[in-house]
Steps between C-alpha positions, in 0.01 A plus 500: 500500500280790424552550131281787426638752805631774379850495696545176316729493195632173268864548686364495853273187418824319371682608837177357686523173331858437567438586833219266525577216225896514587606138465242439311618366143406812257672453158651173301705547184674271339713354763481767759226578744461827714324513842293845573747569713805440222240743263494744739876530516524499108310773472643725801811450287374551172320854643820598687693472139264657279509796772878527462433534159341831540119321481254657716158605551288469169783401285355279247718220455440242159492127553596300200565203617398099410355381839757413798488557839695838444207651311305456855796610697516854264129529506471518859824676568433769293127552653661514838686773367192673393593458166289431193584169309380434110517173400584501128393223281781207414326466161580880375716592248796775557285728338188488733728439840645851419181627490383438829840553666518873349124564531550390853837663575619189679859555609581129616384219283578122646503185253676207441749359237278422233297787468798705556578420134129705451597804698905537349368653139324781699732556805650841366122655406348427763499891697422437888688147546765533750565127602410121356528277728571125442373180586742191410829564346752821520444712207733825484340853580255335691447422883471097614126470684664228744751788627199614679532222745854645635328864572557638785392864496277637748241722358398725761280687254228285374174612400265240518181450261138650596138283394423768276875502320583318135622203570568369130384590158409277284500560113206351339453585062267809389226446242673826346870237529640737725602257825325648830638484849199453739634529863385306738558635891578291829137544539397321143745245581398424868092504409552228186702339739196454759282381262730243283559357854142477556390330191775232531477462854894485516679402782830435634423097474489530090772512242492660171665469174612833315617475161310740331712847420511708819507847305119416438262674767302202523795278605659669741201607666297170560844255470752743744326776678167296579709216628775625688254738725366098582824365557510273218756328341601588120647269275644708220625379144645699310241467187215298353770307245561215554142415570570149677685676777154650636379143542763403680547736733122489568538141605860543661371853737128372547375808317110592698496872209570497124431835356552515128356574127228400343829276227644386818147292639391373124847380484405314838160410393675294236769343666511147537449382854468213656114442640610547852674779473252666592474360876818579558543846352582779736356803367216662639430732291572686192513851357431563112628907427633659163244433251183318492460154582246282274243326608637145330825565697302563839294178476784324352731589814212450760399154376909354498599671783163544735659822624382834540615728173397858608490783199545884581515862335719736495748804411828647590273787589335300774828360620384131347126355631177719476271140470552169524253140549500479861656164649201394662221562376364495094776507240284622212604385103653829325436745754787678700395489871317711718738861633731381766521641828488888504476542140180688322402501188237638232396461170422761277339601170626744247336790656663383850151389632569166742320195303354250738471133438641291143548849342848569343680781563874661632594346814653756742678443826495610832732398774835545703675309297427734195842680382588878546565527156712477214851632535553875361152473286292707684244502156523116464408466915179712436374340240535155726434658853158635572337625761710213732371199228728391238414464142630165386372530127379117575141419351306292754205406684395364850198246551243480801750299700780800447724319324676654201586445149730625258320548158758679338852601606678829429415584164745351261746346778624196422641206818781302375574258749403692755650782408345844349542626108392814453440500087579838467841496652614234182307666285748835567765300466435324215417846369866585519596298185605686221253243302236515711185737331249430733456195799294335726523223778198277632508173705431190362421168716765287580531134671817542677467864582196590537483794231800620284542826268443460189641870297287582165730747271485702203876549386555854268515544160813275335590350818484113488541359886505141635373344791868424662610879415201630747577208731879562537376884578257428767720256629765826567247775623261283676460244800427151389187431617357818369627419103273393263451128403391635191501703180281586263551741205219695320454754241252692735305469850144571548379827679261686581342855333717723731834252411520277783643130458189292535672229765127368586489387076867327544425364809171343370695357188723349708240310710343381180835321383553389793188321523508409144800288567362347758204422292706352239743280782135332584426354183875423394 
């Protein structure tokens, strides 16, 4: 299967595989398991109803949905269609879905009964939505996914997807807290693809485990596309919680690939397991994406487990993996990997001269599996698009062996278990209080999650506030994970000449507490 020829698109691969792979086990869930052949039928169905709903050719088409095998059946049926798909992330509030589904004039939206409850509040703002459709139980004014499987309309009229078309749009936080849709084409998809394949070595003989959130680039890239072009068999759950059910079903399926987070393999690394587990552990291999994974945690795994625990690098931008520590061959301690197959990259200074060897600078990108751009920001693709390299606003340097490292990430940015808080963004809401004078976020270091906000305010004149008051707001405008763990309240913040919060002073005075009470936990 020739992933890089230009005729080749994500919807004809997924036609090849059923055709090769057909009674082939493809997906397990819960109690149910597809064959390639069974998933090829799901989503000829699935395409054929979407397309009687008026969908077509570079319709854009939002996926809000926990994962279940109907997420995969939409995703592919609505490619086939030539349509665009955004996956929207489970963990939004109402407030932020509406965003992207009017900034990205999607006219169907499919989700489940749960996050339904998310959607309702918003249902008669929201300008370009024609039709939600349902997965699970009837709910009125809205159309039952499983109805798809009695279609029997003909479409004589299809238009089928190009390499060089959108194939989904993915919505990734600005620095400025606008959300940014970077779309990715067949032909971004299809070259990531090729080289997550090639850095696993998957084949149709493993078996892996996907419980991460599909709506994340990184998952459905390595965990569904990578595998199914192999003919490999999923086992989905539908999340992470509870966390004994990915042990299990690792023994139970003889799981050979665990991809996860960098919470998800220090949880591991401290499990309790019995010496000889480790002789009779299936996996092969594992994938660490999402945030970075510490060095303690690496070793940690390594020693209990003796497999291989490979760490990578990458965007939404570069539809997942730019680097990663190559299976065979030297894993180094803190570094990201050497640039996968078909990927470039340089590193530049401030004047955009390229730095050679242990010298810090930008790290652009160069490769097919670098987006178009962002969705209807023509200014905010220039500014990241260059000349073919993209500007990824990620401090780093490369040593004599070419293997990278990340010295500093995007200015600011903060990863909360694996997922990305832009400051800024809950700094402009936060700004929205009628108490609020002035406000700033920073992250603070956290055991459980890696890094949490921590919001440092300045209330107005006569306005006494409490900690629960700004918590119960967040709470409402805000997704969880992106809410501060906590408050501060001061009388002023320190700037600069030219009146610029000083974040580089707070930041530093957090550090020192920190390590103060560190200091003092030692000689308690």
């Amino acid at each position: 299967m020739d992933l890089r020829n230009p005729k080749m698109t994500v919807a004809t691969l997924i036609e090849q595989a059923v055709a090769e792979h057909g009674r082939r086990k493809c997906l397990t869930y819960e109690k149910t398991t597809y064959s390639y052949r069974q998933l090829g039928w799901k989503i000829e169905q699935t395409a054929k109803g979407l397309h009687q709903l008026g969908v077509e050719k570079g319709h854009r088409i939002g996926l809000f949905l926990a994962n279940c095998p109907e997420y995969i059946f939409a995703y592919f049926g609505n490619l086939k269609l030539g349509g665009v798909n955004v996956p929207i992330n489970t963990f939004l509030s109402s407030s932020e879905v509406q965003f992207i589904l009017d900034d990205c004039e999607i006219s169907v939206v499919i989700t489940d009964n749960t996050l339904y409850k998310v959607l309702e509040p918003i249902l008669p703002d929201l300008r370009h939505l024609q039709h939600v459709i349902i997965v699970g139980d009837d709910v009125p004014g809205t159309i039952a996914f499983n109805s798809f499987e009695q279609s029997s309309f003909e479409p004589a009229d299809w238009i089928p997807p190009s390499h060089e078309d959108v194939a989904v749009i993915h919505y990734t936080s600005g620095t400025t807290g606008r959300p940014k849709g970077a779309m990715l084409s067949h032909k971004n998809l299809l070259a990531a693809i090729d080289s997550n394949t090639d850095i696993i070595k998957i084949s149709h003989r493993d078996k892996i485990i996907v419980f991460l959130p599909m709506f994340h680039v990184f998952t459905f890239v390595v965990c569904i596309l990578a595998t199914f072009s192999r003919g490999t068999q999923i086992i989905l759950l539908g999340s992470i919680r509870p966390f004994k059910r990915i042990g299990k079903a690792i023994m139970r399926y003889r799981i050979s690939v665990l991809v996860g987070v960098p919470q998800v393999f220090n949880a591991l690394a401290n499990l309790d397991v019995p010496w000889f587990f480790r002789f009779i552990n299936p996996i092969r291999v594992c994938v660490s994406g999402g945030a970075p994974l510490s060095v303690e945690v690496l070793e940690k795994f390594k020693q209990k487990f003796g497999i291989p625990l490979l760490e990578g690098y990458g965007l939404s931008e570069t539809t997942g993996g730019i680097c990663v520590n190559p299976l065979k061959g030297p894993q180094k301690a803190l570094s990201i990997g050497p640039p996968i197959k078909g990927v470039e990259v340089k590193i530049l200074d401030e004047d955009d001269i390229e730095l050679g060897v242990d010298n810090v600078g930008e790290l652009l990108v160069k490769a097919d599996n670098v987006m178009l751009g962002y969705y209807n920001q023509p200014e905010e693709t220039a500014q990241a698009l260059q000349d073919g390299w993209l500007r990824t606003g990620d401090m780093a340097k490369r040593d004599k062996d070419g293997y990278l490292y990340i010295v500093d990430r995007k200015k600011d940015m903060l990863i909360v278990r694996g997922m990305n808080v832009y400051p800024r963004e809950v700094e402009e809401i936060l700004n929205t209080h009628p108490k609020v004078e002035e406000c700033v976020v920073i992250g603070v270091p956290d055991k459980q999650r890696g890094e949490v906000p921590k919001a440092i305010i300045t209330l107005k004149e006569n306005t006494p506030a409490t900690e629960k008051e700004f918590r119960k707001f967040c709470h409402e405008k805000i997704a969880m994970y992106k809410n501060p763990k906590y408050f501060e309240f001061r009388k002023t913040l320190p700037k600069t000449a030219t009146g610029k919060v000083r974040k580089d002073i707070l930041k530093r005075e957090e550090f020192e507490k920190q390590q103060q009470a560190t200091e003092e936990k030692i000689f308690i």
